[in-house]
Every structure is written in structure tokens, then in C-alpha cells.
VOBA-1610 file (N, C-alpha, C; in pm, whole numbers, padded with zeros to 5 digits, always signed):
BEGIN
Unk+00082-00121+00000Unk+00000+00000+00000Unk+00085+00126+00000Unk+00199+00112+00021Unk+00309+00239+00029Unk+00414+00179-00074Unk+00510+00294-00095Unk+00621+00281-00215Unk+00729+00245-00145Unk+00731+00212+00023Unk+00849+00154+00072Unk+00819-00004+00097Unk+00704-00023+00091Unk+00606-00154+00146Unk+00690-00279+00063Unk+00747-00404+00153Unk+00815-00527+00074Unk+00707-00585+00059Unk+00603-00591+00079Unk+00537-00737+00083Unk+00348-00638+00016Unk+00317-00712-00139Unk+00223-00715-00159Unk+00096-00800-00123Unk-00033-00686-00079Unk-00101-00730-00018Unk-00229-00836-00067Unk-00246-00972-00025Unk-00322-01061-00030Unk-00483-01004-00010Unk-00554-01051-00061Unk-00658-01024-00050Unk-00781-01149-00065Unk-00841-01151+00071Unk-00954-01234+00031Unk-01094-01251-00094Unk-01077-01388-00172Unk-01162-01428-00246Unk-01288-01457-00222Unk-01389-01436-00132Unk-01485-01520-00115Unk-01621-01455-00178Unk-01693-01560-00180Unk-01830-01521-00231Unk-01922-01436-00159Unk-01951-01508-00010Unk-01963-01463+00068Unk-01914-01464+00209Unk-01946-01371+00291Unk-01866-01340+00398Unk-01864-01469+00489Unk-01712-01498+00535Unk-01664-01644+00597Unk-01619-01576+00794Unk-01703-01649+00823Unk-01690-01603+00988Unk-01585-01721+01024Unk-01508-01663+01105Unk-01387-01780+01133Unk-01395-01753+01345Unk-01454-01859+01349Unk-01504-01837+01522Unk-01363-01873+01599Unk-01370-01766+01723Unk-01207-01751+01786Unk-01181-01925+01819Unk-01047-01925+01798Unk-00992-02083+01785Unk-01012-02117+01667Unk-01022-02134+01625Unk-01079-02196+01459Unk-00996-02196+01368Unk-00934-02218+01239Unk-00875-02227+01124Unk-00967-02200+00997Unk-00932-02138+00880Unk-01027-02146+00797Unk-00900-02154+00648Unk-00957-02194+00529Unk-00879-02190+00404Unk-00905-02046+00362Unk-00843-01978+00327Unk-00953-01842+00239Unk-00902-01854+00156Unk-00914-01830-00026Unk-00857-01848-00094Unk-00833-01668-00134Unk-00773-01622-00227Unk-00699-01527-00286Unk-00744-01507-00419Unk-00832-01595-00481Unk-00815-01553-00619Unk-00708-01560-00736Unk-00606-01597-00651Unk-00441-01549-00789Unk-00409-01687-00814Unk-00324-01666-00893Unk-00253-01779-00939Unk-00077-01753-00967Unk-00021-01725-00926Unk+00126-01671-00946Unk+00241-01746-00992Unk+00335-01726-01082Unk+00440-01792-01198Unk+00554-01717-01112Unk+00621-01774-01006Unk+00736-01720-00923Unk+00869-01800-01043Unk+00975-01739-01072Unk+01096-01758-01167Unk+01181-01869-01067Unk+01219-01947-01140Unk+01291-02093-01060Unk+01397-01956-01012Unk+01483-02049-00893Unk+01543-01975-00795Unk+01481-01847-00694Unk+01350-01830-00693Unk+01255-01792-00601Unk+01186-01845-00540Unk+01097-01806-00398Unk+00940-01812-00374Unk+00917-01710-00314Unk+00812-01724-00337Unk+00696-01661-00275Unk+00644-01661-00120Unk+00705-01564-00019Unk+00635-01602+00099Unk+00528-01545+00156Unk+00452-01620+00231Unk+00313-01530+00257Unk+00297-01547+00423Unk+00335-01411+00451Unk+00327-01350+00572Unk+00173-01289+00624Unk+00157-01285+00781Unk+00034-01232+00785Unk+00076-01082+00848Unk-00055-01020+00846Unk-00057-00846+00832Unk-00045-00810+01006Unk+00052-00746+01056Unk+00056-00687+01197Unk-00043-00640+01255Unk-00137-00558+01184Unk-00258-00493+01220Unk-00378-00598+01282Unk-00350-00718+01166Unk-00455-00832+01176Unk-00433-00870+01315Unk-00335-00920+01341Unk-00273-00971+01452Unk-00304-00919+01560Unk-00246-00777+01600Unk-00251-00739+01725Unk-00409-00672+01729Unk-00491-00631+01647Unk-00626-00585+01650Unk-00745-00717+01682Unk-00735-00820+01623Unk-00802-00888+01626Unk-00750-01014+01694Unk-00616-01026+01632Unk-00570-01183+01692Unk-00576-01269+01594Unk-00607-01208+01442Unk-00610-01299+01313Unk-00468-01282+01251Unk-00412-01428+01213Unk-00264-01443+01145Unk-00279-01560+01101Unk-00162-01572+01059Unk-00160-01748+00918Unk-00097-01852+00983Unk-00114-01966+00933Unk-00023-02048+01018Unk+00068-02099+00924Unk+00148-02224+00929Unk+00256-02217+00836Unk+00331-02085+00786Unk+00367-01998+00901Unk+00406-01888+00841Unk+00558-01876+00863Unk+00619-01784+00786Unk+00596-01785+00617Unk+00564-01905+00578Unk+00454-01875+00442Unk+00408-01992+00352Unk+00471-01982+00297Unk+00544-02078+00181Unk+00623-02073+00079Unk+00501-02106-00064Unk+00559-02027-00130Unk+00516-02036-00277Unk+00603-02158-00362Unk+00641-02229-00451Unk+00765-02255-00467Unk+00748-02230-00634Unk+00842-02227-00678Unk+00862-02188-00812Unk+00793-02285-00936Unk+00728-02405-00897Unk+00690-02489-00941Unk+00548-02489-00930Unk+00482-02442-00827Unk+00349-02432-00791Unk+00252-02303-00927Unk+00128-02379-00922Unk+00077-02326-01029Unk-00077-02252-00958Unk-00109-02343-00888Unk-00205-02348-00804Unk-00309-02247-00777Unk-00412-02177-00742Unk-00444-02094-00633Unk-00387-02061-00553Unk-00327-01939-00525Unk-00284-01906-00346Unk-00431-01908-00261Unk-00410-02007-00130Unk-00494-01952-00052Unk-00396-01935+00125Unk-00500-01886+00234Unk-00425-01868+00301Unk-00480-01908+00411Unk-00410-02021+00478Unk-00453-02101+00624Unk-00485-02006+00738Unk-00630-01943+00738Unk-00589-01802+00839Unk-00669-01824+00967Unk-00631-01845+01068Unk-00593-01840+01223Unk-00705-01756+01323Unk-00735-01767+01369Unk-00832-01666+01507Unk-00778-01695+01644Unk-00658-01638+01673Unk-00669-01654+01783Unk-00685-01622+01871Unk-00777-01503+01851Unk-00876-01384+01928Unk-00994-01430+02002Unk-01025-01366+02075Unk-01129-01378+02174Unk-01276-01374+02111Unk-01297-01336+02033Unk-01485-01278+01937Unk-01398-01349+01791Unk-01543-01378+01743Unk-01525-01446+01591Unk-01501-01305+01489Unk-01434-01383+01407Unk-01357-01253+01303Unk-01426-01282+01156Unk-01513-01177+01064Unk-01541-01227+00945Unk-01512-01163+00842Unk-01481-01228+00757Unk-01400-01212+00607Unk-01459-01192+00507Unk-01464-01096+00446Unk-01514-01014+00370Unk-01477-01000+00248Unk-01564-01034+00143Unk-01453-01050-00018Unk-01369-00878-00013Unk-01259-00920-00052Unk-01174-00747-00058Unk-01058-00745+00015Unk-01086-00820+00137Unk-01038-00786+00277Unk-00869-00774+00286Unk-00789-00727+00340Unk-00669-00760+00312Unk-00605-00831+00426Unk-00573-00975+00363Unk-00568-01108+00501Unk-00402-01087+00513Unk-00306-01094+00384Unk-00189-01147+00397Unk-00085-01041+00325Unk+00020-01097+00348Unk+00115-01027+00263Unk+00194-01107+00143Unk+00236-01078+00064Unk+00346-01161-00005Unk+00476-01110-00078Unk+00591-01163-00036Unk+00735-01140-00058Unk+00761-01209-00147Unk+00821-01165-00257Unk+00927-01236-00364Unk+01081-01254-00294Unk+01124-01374-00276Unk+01256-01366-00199Unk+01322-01488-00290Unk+01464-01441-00329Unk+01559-01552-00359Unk+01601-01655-00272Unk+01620-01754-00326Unk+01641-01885-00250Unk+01752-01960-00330Unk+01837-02022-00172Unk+01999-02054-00203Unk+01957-02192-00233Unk+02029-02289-00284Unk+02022-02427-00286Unk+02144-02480-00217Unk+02103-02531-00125Unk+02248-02602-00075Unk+02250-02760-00095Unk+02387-02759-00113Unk+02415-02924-00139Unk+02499-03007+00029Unk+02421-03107+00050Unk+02446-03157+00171Unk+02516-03231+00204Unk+02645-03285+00256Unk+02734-03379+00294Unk+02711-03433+00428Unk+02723-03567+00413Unk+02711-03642+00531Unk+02836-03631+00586Unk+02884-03631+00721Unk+02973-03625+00796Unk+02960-03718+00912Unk+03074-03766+00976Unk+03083-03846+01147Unk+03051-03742+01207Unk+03158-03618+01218Unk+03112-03480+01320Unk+03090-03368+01271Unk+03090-03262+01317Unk+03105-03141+01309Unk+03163-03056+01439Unk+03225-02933+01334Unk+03261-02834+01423Unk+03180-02813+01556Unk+03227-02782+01665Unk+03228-02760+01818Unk+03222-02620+01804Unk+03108-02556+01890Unk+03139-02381+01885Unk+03084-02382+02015Unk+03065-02280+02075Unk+03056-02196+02225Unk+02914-02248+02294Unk+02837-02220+02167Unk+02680-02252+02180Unk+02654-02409+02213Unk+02735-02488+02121Unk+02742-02621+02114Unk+02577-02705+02100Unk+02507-02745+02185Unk+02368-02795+02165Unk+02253-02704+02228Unk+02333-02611+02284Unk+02219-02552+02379Unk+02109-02420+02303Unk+01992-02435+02334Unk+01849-02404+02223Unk+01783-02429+02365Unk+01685-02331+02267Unk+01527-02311+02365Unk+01551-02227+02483Unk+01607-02126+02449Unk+01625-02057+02608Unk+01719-02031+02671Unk+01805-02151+02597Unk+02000-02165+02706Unk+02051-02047+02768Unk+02010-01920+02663Unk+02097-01818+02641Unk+02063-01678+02735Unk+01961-01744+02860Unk+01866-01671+02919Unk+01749-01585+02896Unk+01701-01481+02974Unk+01594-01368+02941Unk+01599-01285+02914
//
């Protein structure tokens, strides 16, 4: 919606308006169909506003597009707000990023390098 904005905005497809009751999951679809160039995807982020106003966001997030997909975009969208949230053809649910993507090639190994951190995750690193 702005000329600094990374991520173009998704917009709900529906016929008619889809109530998604708090807790709940719903599909919404988008309408598009998008041709992302091999060595890209497509990620689909949900909108900050959605989130902290209502408590509506995506799951699998980022979604990946992949360069191969032909499909419909739709978007796995979330309530995890207190009052049911409803969706409105127009609406603007998601975002989407064009981002390059590395390919890495994988070698099996016995070990690996030892660093400071070593196994410690989830918290190790305090509050």
C-alpha cells in the first residue's frame, strides 16, 4: 500500500462473507494464481494490524510459494482472538514477498565443528 512496502497485499476471495469463530482455522482463498521464476518463492506473511487488533494471522508462516506451484494461493488463516472474526470478499488477510532462495548441497559427515553454543536451544541463552 506504500512505495516503501516489501510485501504485496493478499486479499480475500470469497463469495460470501466467511466467519472464522475464535480458535478456529479457515482456508480463504486469494483468487491469484502466481508464476514465481525458478530460484525464487513466494512467501506469505500475515498483516501486523490483523494480529494485534483482532488476533487474526496465518499459520505455516511464512508460507512458501515454490517456483513450481501453479495453483491458487490460498491462506490457512488463524483466530486466535477472543470474538469471531469475518472475512469479507476485498479484505486484506496477507502479505506476499518475492525472496531468492539458495540451494544447498548436503554432505554427510561423522562430526562437526564444536562452537561456544554447542547444543544448547530453547532458552539456554537466558531472558
Amino acid at each position: 500500500m506504500s512505495e516503501g512496502a516489501s510485501g504485496m497485499d493478499l486479499r480475500a476471495d470469497v463469495k460470501e462473507p466467511v466467519v472464522i469463530p475464535a480458535g478456529e482455522i479457515r482456508l480463504i482463498p486469494t483468487g491469484i494464481s502466481i508464476a514465481v521464476p525458478q530460484g525464487y518463492e513466494a512467501q506469505i506473511r500475515p498483516r501486523s494490524g490483523l494480529a494485534l487488533n483482532h488476533g487474526v494471522t496465518l499459520l505455516n508462516t511464512p508460507g512458501t510459494i515454490d517456483s513450481d506451484y501453479r495453483g491458487i494461493v490460498s491462506l490457512i488463516v488463524a483466530n486466535l482472538g477472543k470474538e469471531p472474526y469475518r472475512v469479507t470478499r476485498g479484505a486484506r488477510l496477507a502479505q506476499m514477498v518475492i525472496q531468492r532462495v539458495e540451494r544447498a548441497e548436503f554432505e554427510i559427515v561423522e562430526d562437526i565443528a564444536d562452537t561456544a553454543r554447542a547444543a544448547g536451544g530453547f532458552g539456554h541463552t537466558g531472558v
